[in-house]
Structures are given as structure tokens and as C-alpha cells.
LOTI-918347 format. One record per residue (C-alpha): residue number from 1; x, y, z. Coordinates in nm, 3 decimals. Example, Ala and Ser with C-alpha at 12.3 -4.5 7.8 and 13.67 -1.06 7.14 Angstrom:
BEGIN
<vomar><i>1</i><X>1.230</X><Y>-0.450</Y><Z>0.780</Z></vomar>
<vomar><i>2</i><X>1.367</X><Y>-0.106</Y><Z>0.714</Z></vomar>
REM end
This chain:
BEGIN
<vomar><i>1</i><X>-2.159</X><Y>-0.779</Y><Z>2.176</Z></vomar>
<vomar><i>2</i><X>-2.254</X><Y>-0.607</Y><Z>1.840</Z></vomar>
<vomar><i>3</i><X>-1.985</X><Y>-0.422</Y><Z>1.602</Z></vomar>
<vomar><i>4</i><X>-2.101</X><Y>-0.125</Y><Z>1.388</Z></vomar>
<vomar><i>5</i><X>-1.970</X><Y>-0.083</Y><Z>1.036</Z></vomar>
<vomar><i>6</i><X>-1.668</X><Y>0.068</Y><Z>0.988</Z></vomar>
<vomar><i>7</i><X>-1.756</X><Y>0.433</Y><Z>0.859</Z></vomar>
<vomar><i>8</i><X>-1.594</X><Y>0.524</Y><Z>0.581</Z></vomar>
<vomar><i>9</i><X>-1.267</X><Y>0.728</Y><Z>0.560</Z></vomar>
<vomar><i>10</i><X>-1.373</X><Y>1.008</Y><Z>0.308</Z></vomar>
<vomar><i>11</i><X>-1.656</X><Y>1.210</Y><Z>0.245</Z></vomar>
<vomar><i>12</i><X>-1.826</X><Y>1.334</Y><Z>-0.056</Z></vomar>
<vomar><i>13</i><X>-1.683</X><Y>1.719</Y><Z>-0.015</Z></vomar>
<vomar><i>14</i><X>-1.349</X><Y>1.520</Y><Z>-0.016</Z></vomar>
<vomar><i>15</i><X>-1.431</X><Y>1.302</Y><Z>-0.350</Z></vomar>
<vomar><i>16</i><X>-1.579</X><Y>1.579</Y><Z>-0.543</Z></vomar>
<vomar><i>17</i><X>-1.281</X><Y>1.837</Y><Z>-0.397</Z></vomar>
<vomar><i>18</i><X>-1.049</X><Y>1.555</Y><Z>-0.537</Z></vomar>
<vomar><i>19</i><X>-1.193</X><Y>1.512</Y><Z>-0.876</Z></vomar>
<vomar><i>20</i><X>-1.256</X><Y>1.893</Y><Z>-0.944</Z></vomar>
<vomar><i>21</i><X>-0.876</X><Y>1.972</Y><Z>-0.818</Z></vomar>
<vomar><i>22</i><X>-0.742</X><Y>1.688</Y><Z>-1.075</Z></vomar>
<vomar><i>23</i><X>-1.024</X><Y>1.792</Y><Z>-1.375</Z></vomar>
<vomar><i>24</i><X>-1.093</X><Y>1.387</Y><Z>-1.411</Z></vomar>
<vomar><i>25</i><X>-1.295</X><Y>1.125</Y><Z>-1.277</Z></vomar>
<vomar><i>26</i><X>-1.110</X><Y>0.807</Y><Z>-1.222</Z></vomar>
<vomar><i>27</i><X>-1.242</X><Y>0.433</Y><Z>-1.179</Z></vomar>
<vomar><i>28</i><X>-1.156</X><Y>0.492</Y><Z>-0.784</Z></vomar>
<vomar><i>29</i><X>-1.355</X><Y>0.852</Y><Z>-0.799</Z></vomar>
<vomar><i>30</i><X>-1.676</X><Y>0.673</Y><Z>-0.918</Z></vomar>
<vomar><i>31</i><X>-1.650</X><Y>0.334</Y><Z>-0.695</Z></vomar>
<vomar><i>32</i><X>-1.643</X><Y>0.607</Y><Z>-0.389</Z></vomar>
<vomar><i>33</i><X>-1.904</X><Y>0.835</Y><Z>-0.546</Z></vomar>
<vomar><i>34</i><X>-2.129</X><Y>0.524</Y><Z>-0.561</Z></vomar>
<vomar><i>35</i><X>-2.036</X><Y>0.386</Y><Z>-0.231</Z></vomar>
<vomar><i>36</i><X>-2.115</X><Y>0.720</Y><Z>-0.056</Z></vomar>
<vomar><i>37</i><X>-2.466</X><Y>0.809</Y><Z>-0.270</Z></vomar>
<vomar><i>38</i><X>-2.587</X><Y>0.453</Y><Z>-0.222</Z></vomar>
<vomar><i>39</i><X>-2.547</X><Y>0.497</Y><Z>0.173</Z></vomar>
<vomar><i>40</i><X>-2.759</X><Y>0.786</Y><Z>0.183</Z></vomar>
<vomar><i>41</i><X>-3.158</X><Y>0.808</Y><Z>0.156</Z></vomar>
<vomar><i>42</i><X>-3.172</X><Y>1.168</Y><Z>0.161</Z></vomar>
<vomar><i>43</i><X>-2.957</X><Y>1.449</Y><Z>0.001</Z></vomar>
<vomar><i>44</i><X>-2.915</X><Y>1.810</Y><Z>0.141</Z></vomar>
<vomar><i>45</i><X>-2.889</X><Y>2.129</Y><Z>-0.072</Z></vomar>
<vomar><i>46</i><X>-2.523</X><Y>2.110</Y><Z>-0.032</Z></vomar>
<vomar><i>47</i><X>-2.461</X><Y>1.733</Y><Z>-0.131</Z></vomar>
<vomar><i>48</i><X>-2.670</X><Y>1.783</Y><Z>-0.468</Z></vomar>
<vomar><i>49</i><X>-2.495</X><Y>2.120</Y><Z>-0.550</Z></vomar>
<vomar><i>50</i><X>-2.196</X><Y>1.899</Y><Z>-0.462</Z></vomar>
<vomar><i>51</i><X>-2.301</X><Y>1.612</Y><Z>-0.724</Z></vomar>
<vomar><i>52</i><X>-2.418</X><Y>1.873</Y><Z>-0.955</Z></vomar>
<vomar><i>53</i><X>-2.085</X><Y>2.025</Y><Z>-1.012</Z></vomar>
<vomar><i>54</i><X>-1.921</X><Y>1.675</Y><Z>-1.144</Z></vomar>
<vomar><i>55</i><X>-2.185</X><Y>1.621</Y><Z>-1.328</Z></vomar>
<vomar><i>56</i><X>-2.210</X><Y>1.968</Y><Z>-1.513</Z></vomar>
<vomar><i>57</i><X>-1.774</X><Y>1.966</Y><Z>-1.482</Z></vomar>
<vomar><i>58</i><X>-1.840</X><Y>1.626</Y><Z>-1.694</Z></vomar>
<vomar><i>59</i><X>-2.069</X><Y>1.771</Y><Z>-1.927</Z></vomar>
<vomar><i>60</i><X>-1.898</X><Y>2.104</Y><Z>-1.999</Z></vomar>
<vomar><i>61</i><X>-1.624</X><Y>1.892</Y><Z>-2.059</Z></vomar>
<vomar><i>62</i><X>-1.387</X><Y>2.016</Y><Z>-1.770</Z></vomar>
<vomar><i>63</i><X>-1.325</X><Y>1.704</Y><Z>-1.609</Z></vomar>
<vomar><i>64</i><X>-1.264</X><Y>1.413</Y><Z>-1.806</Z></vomar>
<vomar><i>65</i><X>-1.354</X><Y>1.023</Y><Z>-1.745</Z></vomar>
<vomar><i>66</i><X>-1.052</X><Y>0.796</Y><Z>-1.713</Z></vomar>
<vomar><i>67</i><X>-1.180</X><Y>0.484</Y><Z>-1.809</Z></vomar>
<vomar><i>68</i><X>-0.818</X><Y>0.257</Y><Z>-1.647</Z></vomar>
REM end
């Protein structure tokens, strides 16, 4: 009898929704970024527009890094 991984319980739309709705990026937000964009070989149109806007919301300075 084989088990399969458990999948996780969020998504990226969910992470990114979560950081853009708070305007920061917490230790949490970036363990689950990582987790989810490590999984993945390929990305889709939507999940780079989806990385793309924390990454420009982080470099236009509209969502800030919490660093505890």
C-alpha cells in the first residue's frame, strides 16, 4: 500500500491574496512562497503575474518585509 503526500492546504493565489491584503510579507508568507515555487517545474502566465506583483509590491515599497 503506497501513501501520497499530503497536498498542501493553500495555494499561491491564497499567499499572494494574503500578503497584498496585509501590505507585508511575513517569515510564514515566504516559508509558503518557497514551499509552493519549489514544488513546481513550470509556471503559467497567471502564477508569474502572481509572483510579479509581490515582488514589484516589495520594490515599490507597498508591502513591507517583517523580518520576526
Amino acid at each position: 500500500m503506497s501513501f501520497a503526500p499530503p497536498t498542501p492546504s493553500y495555494s499561491l493565489e491564497n499567499v499572494v491574496e494574503r500578503i497584498c491584503t496585509f501590505r507585508q510579507i511575513t517569515p510564514i508568507d515566504r516559508h509558503l512562497l518557497n514551499d509552493i515555487l519549489s514544488n513546481r517545474s513550470y509556471f503559467g502566465r497567471r502564477e508569474q503575474t502572481l509572483v510579479d506583483r509581490v515582488f514589484d509590491g516589495i520594490h515599490e515599497g507597498q508591502i513591507w518585509i517583517v523580518d520576526n
